[in-house]
mmCIF file of the N, C-alpha and C atoms, coordinates in Angstrom:
data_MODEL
# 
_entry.id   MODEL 
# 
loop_
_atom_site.group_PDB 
_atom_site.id 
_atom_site.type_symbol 
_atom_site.label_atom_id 
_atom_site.label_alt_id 
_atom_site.label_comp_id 
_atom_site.label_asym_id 
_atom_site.label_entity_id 
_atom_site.label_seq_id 
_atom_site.pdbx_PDB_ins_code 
_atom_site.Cartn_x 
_atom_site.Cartn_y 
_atom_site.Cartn_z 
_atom_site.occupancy 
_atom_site.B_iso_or_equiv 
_atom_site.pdbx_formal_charge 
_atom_site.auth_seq_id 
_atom_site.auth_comp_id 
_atom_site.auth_asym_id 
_atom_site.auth_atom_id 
_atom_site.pdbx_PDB_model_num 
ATOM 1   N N  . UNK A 1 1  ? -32.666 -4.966 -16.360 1.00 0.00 ? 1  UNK A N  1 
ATOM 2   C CA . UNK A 1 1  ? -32.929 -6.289 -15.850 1.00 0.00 ? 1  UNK A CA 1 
ATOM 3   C C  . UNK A 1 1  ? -31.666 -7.112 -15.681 1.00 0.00 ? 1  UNK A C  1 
ATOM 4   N N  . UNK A 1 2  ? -30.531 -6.958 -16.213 1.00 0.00 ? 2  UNK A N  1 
ATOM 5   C CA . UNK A 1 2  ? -29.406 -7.136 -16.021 1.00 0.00 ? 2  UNK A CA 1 
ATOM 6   C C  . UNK A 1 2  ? -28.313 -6.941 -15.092 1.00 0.00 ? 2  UNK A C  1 
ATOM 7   N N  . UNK A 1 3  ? -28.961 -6.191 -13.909 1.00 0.00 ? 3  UNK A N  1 
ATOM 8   C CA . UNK A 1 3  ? -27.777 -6.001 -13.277 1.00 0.00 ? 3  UNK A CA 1 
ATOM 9   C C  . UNK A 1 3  ? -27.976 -7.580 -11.743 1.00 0.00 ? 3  UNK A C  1 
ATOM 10  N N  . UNK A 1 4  ? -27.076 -6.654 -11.325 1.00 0.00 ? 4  UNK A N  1 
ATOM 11  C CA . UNK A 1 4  ? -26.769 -7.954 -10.133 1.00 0.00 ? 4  UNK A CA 1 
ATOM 12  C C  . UNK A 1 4  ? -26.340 -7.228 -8.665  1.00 0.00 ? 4  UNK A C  1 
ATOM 13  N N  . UNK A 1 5  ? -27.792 -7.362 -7.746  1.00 0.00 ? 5  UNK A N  1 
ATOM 14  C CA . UNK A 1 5  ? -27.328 -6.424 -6.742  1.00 0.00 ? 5  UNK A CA 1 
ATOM 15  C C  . UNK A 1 5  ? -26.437 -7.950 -5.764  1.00 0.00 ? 5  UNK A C  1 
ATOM 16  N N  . UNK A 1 6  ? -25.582 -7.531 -5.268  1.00 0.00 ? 6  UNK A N  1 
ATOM 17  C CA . UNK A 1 6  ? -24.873 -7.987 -3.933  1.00 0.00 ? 6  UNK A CA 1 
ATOM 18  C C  . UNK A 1 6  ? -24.825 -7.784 -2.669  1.00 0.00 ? 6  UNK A C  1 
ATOM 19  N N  . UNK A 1 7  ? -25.342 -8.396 -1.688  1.00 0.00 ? 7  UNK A N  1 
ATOM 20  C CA . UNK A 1 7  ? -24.972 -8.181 -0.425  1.00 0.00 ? 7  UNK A CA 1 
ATOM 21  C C  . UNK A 1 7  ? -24.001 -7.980 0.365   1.00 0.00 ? 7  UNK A C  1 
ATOM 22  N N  . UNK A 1 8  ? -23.615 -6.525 1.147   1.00 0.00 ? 8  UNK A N  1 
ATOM 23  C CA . UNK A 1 8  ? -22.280 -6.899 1.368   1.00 0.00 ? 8  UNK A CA 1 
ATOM 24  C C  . UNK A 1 8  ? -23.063 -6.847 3.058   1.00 0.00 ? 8  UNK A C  1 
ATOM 25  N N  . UNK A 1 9  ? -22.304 -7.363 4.067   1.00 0.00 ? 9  UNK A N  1 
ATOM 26  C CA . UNK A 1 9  ? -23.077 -7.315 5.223   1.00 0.00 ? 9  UNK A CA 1 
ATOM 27  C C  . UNK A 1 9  ? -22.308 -6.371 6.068   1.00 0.00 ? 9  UNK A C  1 
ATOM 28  N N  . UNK A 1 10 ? -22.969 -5.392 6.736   1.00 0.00 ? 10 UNK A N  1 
ATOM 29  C CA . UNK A 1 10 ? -22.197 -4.848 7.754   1.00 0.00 ? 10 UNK A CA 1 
ATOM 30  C C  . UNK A 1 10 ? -20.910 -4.674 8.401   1.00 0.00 ? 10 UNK A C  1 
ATOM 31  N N  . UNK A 1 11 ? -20.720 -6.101 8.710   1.00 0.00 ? 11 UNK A N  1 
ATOM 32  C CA . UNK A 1 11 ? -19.195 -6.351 9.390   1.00 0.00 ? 11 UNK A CA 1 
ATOM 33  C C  . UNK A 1 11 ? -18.063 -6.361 8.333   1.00 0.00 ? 11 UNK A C  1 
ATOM 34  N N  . UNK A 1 12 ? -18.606 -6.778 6.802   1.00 0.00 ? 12 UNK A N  1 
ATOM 35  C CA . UNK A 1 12 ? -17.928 -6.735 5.830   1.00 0.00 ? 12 UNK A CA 1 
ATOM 36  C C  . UNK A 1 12 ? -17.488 -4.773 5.464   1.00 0.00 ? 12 UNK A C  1 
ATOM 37  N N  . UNK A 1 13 ? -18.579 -4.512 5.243   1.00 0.00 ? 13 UNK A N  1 
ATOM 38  C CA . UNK A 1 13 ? -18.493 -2.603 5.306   1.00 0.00 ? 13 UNK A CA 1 
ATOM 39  C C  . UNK A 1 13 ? -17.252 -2.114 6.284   1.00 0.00 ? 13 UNK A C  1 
ATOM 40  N N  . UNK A 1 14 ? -17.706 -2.750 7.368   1.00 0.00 ? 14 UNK A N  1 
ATOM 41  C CA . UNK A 1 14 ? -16.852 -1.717 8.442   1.00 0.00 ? 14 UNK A CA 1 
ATOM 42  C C  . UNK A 1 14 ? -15.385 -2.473 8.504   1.00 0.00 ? 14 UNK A C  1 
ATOM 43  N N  . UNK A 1 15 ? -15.094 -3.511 7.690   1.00 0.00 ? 15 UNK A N  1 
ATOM 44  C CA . UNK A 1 15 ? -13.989 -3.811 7.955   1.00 0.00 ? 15 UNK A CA 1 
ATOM 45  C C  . UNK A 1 15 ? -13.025 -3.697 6.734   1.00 0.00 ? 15 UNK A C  1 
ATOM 46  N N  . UNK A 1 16 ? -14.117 -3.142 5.601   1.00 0.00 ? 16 UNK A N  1 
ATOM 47  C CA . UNK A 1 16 ? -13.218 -2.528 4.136   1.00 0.00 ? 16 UNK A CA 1 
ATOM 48  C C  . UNK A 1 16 ? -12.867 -1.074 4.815   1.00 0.00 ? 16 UNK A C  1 
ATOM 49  N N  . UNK A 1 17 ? -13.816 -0.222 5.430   1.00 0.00 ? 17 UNK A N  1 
ATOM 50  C CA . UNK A 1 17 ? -13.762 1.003  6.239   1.00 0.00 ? 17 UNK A CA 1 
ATOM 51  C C  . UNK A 1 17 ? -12.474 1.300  7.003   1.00 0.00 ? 17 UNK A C  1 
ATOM 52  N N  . UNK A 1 18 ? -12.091 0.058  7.935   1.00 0.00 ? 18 UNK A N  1 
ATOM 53  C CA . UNK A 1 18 ? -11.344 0.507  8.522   1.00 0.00 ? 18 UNK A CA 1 
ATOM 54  C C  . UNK A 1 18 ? -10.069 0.286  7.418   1.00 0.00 ? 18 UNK A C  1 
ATOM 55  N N  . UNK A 1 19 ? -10.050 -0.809 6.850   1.00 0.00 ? 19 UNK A N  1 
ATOM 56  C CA . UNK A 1 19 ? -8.518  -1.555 5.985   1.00 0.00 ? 19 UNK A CA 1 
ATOM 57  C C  . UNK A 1 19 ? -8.467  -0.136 5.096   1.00 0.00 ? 19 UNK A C  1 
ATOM 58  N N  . UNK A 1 20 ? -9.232  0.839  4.673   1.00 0.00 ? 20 UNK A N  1 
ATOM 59  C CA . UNK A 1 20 ? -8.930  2.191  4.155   1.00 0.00 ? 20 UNK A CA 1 
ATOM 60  C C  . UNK A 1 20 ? -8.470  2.773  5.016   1.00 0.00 ? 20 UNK A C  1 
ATOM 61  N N  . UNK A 1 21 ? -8.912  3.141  5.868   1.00 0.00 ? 21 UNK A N  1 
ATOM 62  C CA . UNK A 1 21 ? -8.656  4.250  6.820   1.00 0.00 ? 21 UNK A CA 1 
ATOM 63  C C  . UNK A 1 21 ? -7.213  3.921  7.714   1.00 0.00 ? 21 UNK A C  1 
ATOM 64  N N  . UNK A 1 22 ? -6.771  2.438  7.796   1.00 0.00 ? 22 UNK A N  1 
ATOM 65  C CA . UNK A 1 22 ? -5.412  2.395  7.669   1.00 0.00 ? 22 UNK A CA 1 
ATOM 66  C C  . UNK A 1 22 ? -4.799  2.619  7.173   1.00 0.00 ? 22 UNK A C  1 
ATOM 67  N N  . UNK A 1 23 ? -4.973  2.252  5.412   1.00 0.00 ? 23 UNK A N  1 
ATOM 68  C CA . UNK A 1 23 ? -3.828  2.724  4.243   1.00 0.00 ? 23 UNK A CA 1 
ATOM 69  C C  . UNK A 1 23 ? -3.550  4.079  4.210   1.00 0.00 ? 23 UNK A C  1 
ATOM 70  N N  . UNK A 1 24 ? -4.808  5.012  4.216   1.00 0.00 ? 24 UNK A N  1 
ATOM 71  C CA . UNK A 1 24 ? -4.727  6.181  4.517   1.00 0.00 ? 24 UNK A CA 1 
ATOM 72  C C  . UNK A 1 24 ? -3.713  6.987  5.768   1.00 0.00 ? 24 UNK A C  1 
ATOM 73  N N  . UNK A 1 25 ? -3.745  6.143  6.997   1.00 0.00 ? 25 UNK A N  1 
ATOM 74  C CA . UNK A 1 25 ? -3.243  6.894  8.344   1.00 0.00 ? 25 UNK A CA 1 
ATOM 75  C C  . UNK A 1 25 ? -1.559  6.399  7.435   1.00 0.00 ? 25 UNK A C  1 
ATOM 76  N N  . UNK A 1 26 ? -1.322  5.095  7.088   1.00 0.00 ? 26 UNK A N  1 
ATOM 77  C CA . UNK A 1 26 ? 0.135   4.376  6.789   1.00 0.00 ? 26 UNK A CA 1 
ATOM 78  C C  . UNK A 1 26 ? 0.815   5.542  5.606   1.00 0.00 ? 26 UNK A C  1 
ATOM 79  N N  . UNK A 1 27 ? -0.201  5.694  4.930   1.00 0.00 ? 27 UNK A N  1 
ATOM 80  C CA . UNK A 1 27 ? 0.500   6.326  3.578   1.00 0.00 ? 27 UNK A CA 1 
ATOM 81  C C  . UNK A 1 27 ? 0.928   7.931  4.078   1.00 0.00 ? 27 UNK A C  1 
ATOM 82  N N  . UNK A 1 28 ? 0.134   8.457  5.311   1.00 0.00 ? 28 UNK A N  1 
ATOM 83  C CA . UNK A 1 28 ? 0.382   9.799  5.595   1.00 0.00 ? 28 UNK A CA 1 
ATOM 84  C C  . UNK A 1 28 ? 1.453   10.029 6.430   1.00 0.00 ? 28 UNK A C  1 
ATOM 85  N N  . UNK A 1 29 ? 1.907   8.682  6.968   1.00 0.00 ? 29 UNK A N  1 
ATOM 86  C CA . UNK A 1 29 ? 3.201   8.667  7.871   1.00 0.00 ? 29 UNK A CA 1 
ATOM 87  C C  . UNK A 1 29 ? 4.362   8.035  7.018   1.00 0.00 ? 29 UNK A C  1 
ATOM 88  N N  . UNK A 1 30 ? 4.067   6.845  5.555   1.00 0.00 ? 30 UNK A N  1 
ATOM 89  C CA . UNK A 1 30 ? 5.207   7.049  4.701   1.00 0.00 ? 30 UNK A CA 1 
ATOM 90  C C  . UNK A 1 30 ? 4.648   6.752  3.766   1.00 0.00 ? 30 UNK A C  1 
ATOM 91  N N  . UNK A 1 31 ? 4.725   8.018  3.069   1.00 0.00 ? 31 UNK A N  1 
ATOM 92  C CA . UNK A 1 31 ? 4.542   8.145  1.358   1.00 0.00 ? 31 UNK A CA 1 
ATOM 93  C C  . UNK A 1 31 ? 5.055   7.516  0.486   1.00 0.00 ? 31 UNK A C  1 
ATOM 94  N N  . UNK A 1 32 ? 3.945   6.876  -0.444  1.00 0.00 ? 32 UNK A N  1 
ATOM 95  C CA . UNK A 1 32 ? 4.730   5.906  -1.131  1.00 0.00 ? 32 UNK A CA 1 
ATOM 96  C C  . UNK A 1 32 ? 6.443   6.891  -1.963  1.00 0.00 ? 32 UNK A C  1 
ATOM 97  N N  . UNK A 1 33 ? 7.019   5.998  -2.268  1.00 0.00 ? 33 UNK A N  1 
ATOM 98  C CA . UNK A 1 33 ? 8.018   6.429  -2.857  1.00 0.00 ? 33 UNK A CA 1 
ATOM 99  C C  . UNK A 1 33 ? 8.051   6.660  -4.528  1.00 0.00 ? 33 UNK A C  1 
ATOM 100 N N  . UNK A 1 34 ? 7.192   6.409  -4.557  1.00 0.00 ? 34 UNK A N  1 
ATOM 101 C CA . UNK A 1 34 ? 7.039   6.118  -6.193  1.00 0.00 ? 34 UNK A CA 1 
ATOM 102 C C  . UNK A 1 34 ? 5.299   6.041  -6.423  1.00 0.00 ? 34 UNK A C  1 
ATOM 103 N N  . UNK A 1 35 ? 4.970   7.235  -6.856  1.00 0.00 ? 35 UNK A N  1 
ATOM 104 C CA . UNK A 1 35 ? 3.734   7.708  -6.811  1.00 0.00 ? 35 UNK A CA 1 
ATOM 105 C C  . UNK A 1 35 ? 2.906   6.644  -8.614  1.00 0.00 ? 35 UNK A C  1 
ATOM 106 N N  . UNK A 1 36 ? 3.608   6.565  -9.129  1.00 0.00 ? 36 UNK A N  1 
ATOM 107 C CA . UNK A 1 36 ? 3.101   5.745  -10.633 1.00 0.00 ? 36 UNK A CA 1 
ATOM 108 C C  . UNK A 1 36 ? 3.175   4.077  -10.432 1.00 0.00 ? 36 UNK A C  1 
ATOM 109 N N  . UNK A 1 37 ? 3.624   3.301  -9.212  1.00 0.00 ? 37 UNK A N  1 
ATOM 110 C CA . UNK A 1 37 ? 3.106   2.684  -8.743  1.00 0.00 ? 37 UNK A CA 1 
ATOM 111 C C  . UNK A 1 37 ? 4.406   1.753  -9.921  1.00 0.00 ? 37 UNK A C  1 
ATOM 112 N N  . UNK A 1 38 ? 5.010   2.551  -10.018 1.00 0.00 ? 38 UNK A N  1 
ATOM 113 C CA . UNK A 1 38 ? 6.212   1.631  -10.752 1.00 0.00 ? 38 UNK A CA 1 
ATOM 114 C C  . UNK A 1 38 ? 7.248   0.383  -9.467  1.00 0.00 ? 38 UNK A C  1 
ATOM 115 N N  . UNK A 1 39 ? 7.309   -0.603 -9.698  1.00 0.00 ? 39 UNK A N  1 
ATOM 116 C CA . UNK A 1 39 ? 8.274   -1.995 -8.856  1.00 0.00 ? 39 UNK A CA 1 
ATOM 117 C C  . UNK A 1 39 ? 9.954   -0.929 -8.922  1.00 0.00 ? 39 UNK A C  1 
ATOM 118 N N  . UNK A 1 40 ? 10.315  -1.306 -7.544  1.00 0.00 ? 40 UNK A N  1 
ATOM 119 C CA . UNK A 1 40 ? 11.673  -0.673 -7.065  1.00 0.00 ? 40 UNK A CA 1 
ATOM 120 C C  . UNK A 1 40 ? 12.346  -1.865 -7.618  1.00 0.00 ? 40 UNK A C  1 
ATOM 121 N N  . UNK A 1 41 ? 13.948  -1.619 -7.991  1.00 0.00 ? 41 UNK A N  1 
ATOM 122 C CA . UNK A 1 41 ? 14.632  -2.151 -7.731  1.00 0.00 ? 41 UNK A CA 1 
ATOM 123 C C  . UNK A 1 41 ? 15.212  -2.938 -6.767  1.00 0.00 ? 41 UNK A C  1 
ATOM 124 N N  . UNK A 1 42 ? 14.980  -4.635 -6.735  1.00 0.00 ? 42 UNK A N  1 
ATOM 125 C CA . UNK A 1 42 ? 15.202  -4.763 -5.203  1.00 0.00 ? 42 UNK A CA 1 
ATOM 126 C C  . UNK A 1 42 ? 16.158  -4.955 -4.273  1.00 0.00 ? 42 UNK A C  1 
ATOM 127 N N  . UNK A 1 43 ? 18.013  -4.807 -5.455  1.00 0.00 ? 43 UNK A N  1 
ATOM 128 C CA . UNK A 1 43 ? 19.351  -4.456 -4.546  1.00 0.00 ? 43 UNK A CA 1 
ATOM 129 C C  . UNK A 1 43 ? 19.228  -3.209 -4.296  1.00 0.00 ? 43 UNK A C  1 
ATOM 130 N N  . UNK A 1 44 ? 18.221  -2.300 -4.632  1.00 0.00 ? 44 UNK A N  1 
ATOM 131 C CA . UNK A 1 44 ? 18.573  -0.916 -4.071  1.00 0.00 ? 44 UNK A CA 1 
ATOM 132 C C  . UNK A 1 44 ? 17.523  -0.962 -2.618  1.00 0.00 ? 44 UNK A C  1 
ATOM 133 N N  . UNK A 1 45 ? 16.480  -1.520 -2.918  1.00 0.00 ? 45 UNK A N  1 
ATOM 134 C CA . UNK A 1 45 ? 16.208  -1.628 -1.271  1.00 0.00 ? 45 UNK A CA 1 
ATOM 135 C C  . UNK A 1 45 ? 16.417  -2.208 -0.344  1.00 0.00 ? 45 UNK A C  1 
ATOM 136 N N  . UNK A 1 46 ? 17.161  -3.475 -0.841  1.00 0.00 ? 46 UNK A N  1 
ATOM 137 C CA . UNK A 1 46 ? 17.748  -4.527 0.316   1.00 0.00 ? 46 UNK A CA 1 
ATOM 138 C C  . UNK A 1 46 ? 19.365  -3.803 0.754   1.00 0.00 ? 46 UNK A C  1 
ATOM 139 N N  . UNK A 1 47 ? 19.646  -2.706 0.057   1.00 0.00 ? 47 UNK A N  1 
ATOM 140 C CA . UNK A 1 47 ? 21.217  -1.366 0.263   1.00 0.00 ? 47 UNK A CA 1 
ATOM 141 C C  . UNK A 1 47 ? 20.584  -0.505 1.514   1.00 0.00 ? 47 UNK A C  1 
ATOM 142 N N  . UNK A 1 48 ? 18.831  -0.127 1.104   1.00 0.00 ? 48 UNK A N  1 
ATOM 143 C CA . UNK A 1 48 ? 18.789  0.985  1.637   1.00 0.00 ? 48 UNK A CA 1 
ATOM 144 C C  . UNK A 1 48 ? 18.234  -0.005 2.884   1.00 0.00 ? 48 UNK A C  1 
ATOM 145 N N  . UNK A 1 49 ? 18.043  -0.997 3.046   1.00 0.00 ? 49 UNK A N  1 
ATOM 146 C CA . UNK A 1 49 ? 17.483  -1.556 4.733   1.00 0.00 ? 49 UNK A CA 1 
ATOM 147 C C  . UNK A 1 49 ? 18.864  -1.912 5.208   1.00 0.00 ? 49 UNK A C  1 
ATOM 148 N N  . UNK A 1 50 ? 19.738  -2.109 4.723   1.00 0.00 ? 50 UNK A N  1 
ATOM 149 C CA . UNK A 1 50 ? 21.138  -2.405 5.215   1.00 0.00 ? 50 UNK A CA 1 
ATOM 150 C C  . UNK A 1 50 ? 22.043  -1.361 5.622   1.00 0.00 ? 50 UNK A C  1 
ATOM 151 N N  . UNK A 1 51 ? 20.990  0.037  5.454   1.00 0.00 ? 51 UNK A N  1 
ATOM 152 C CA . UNK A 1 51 ? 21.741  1.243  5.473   1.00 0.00 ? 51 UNK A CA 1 
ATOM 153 C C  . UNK A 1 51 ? 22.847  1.818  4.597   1.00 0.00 ? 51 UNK A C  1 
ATOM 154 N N  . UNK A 1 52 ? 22.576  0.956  3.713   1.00 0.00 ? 52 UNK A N  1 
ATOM 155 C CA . UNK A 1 52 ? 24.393  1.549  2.896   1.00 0.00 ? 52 UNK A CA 1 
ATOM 156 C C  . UNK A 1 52 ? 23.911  1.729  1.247   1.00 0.00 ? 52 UNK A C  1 
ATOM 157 N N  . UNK A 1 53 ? 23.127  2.298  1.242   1.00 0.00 ? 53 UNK A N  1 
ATOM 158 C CA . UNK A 1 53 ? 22.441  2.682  0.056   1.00 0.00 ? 53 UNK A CA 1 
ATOM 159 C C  . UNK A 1 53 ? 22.855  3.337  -0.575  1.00 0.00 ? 53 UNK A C  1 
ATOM 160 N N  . UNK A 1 54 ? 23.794  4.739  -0.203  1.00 0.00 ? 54 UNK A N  1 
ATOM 161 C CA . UNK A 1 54 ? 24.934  5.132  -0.982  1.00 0.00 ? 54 UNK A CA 1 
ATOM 162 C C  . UNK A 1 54 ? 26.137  4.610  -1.565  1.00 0.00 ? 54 UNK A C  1 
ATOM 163 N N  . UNK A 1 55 ? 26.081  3.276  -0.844  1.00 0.00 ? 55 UNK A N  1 
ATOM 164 C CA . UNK A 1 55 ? 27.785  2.777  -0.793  1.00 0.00 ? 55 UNK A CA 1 
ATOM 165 C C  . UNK A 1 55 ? 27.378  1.402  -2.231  1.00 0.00 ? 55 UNK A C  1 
ATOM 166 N N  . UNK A 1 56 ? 27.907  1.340  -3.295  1.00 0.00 ? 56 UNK A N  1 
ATOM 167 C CA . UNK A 1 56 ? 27.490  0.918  -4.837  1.00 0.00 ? 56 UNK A CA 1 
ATOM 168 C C  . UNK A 1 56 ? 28.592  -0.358 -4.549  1.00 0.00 ? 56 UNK A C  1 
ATOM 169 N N  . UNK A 1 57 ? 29.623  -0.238 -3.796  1.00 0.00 ? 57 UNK A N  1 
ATOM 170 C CA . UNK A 1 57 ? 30.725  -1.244 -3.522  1.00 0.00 ? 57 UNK A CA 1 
ATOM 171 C C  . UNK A 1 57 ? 30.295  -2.690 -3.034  1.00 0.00 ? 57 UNK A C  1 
# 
């Protein structure tokens, strides 16, 4: 007697549907980098969008 059904409506369904089925197509063209969902360092990614991600100087 406790539970609690919710309505979700249609347009709501198909538009969690698709916002998956994007993450899905995004993640298969770039994999996250860090699968444990651990926070990057963010001078090492503002190196690696600057291209010079090797360069520590």
């Amino acid at each position: 007697m406790g539970q609690i059904i919710q309505f979700v409506s249609k347009s709501e369904r198909e538009r969690i549907r698709l916002i998956q089925e994007a993450r899905a197509i995004y993640d298969s063209i770039f994999p996250p980098n860090d699968p444990a969902g651990e926070p990057q360092d963010k001078t090492s990614m503002i190196r690696a969008a600057n291209g010079d991600a090797g360069n520590l100087a």
